[in-house]
N, C-alpha and C positions, 0 to 999 in steps of 0.2 A: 291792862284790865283792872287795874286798882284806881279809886277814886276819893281825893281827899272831900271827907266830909267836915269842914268844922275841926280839922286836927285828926280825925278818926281816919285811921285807912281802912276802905271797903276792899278787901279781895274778890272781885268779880268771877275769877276761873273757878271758883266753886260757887253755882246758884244760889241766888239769893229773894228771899221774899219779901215784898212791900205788901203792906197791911192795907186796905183803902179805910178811910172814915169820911161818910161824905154827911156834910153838915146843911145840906137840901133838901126839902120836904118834897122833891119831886124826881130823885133819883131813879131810875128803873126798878134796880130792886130795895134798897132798904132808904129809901125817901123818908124823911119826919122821922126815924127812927131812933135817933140819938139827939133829942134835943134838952135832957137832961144833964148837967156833968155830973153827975155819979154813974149815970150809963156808959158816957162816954171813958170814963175813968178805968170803968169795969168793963170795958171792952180791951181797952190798952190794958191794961193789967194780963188779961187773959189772953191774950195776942204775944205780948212779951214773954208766958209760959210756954206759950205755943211753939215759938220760934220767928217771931217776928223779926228782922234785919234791917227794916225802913216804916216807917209811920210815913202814908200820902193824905194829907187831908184836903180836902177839895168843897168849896162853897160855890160853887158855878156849877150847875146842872150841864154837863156837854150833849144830853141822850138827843136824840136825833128829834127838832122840831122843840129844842127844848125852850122855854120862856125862858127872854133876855134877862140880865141881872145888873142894875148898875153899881158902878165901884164901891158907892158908898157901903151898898146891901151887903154885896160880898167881905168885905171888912169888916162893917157889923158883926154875921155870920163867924166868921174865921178867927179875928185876931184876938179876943175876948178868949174864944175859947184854947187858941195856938199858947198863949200867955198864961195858960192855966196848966197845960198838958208842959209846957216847958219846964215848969215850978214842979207840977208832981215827980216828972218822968225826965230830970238834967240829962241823964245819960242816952237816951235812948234817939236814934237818926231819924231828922224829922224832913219831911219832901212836902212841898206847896205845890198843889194841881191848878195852876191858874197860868192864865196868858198875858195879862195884867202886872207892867212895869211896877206900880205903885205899890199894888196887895205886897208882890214878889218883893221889895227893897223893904216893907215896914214889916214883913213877917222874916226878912232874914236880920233884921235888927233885935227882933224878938228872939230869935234865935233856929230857925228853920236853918235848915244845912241844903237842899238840893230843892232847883226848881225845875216842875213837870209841865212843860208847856204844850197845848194840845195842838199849837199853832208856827212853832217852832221861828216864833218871832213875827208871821204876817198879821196878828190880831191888832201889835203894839210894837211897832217900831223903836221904841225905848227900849224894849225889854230885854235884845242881846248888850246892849250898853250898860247895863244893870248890873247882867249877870256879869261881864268883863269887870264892871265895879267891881263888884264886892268876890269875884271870884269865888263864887259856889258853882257844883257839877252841873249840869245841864242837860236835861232832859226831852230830847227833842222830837217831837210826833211830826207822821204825815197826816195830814189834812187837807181837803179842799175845802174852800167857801167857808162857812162858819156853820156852828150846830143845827142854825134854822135853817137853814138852806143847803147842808150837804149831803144828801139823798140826790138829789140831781145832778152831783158832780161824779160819775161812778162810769162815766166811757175814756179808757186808756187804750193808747195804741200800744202799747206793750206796758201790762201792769207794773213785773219788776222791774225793767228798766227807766219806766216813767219816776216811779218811787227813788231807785237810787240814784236816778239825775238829781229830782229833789233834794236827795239827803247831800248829794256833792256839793250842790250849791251853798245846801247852809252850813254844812261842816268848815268848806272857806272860808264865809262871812264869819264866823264865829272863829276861826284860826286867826283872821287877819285883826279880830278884836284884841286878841291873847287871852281866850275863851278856851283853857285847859282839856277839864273833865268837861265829855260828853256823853251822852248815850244815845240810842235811836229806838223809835218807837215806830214800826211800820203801821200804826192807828186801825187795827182793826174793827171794821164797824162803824169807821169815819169815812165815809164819800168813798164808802167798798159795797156791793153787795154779798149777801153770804157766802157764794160760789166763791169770790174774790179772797173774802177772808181767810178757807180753807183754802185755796192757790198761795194765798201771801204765806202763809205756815208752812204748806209743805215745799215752796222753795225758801224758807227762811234763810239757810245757807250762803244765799247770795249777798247779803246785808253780811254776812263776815268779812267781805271784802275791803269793807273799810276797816278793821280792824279797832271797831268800834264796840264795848260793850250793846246789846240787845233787850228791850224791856218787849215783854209780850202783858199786853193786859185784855183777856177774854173770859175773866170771870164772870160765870151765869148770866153772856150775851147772847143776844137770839140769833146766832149764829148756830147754838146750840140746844136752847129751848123750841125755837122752831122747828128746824131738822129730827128733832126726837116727839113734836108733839106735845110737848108740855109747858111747864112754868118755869120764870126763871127762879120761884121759890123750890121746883124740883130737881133745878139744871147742877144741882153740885158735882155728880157722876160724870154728867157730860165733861164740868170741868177738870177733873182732874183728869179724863183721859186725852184732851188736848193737850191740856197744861205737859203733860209725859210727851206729847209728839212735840210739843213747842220745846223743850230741854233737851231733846234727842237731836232737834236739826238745827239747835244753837242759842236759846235762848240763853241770859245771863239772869235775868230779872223776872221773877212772874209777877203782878200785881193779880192780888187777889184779896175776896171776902172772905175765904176761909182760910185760914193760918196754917192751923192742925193738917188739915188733909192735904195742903199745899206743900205743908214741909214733907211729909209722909215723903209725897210725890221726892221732891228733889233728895230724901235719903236713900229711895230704892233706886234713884239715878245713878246717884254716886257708888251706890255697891255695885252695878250693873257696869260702870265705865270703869270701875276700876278692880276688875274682875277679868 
């Protein structure tokens, strides 16, 4: 459960939080919102007091039906500002949300430590060759089809075990590469409907089976804003009361937009398990 980042050892048996910053003007919730770097800057900064443990920056909108991006855009987007956050903030574990060989190889040249792939290598066939390059952790989601089109991928003869054939598969491929650190992302919200999403959490347990750290990321998704009737600018409640059931039945990793109340979350876990 430890993962070299860059020289850094992660200890994954005590929860950990990744920060999102997405630098897309069409994100679900906070699109256009950071296209300032003194914002961006002031965001990291306040995240880092917070209890931030991984910075995930992401220039590819994944939400469901989102507008394509090509390479060039996303790099525009990303590497200008990766190259800036690396300068201010040396010390701090940076993670790339991209499925994209290219972005992934000239952002860990920059100096990003872990890639978060939504596609666990079928978007970019380069891309587990990459990561076996240069040997950063490896972040690997379920997904069907791709953003525009995974809303109609959502009929499983048996969800979890559909999912963990998936993650069998790629965990080999990525073994036989010499593809170390990995993690798994059972992709809530990707080619799941809502029902599905809360199924995938509350048997989340069965994904320990690979003895694989676990990222859960369902901050202020409408898994949670729908089912309560509101917005995902109101869904922060929702989320941390997930984020608590996703830690209790195995998560290692939360990705989330709020730091503060995410950590909150994982310190009354740890008083709770270790009590």
């Amino acid at each position: 459960m430890t993962i070299n980042c860059g020289g850094q050892l992660l200890d994954l048996n005590t929860p950990k939080i990744m920060a999102i910053l997405n630098l897309t003007p069409d994100s679900f919730y906070d699109g256009g919102k950071f296209k300032e770097n003194s914002k961006i800057l002031n965001l990291i900064e306040k995240n880092i007091q917070n209890g931030m443990d991984i910075l995930d920056i992401g220039a590819y909108s994944s939400k469901p039906n989102a507008v394509e991006v090509s390479v060039e855009e996303e790099k525009q987007r990303l590497l200008p500002v990766l190259t800036l956050i690396r300068k201010e903030f040396p010390e701090i574990i940076i993670s790339i949300d991209t499925f994209r060989a290219s972005v992934a190889a000239e952002s860990i040249d920059i100096g990003a430590q872990i890639i978060n792939d939504i596609s666990a290598g079928n978007l970019d066939s380069e891309m587990m060759k990459t990561i076996a390059e240069f040997q950063v952790p490896y972040i690997m989601m379920h997904m069907r089809g791709t953003p525009q089109n995974m809303n109609t991928f959502t009929n499983y003869e048996n969800l979890e075990q559909d999912i963990l054939f998936y993650f069998s598969e790629k965990i080999n491929e990525a073994r036989k590469l010499g593809i170390n650190d990995l993690i798994l992302d059972p992709g809530l919200g990707f080619a799941k409907t809502a029902n599905q999403n809360f199924q995938i959490l509350n048997h989340l347990s069965i994904f320990k089976n690979t003895d694989l750290p676990i990222l859960i990321g369902l901050s202020r998704k409408s898994m949670i804003y729908k089912s309560l009737d509101i917005t995902a600018k109101d869904a922060l409640n929702g989320t941390t009361a997930l984020n608590m059931a996703a830690l209790m039945n195995g998560a290692n990793i939360l990705r989330v937009h709020d730091v503060l109340e995410a950590k909150q979350c994982v310190t009354l876990f740890n008083e709770m398990k270790h009590n």
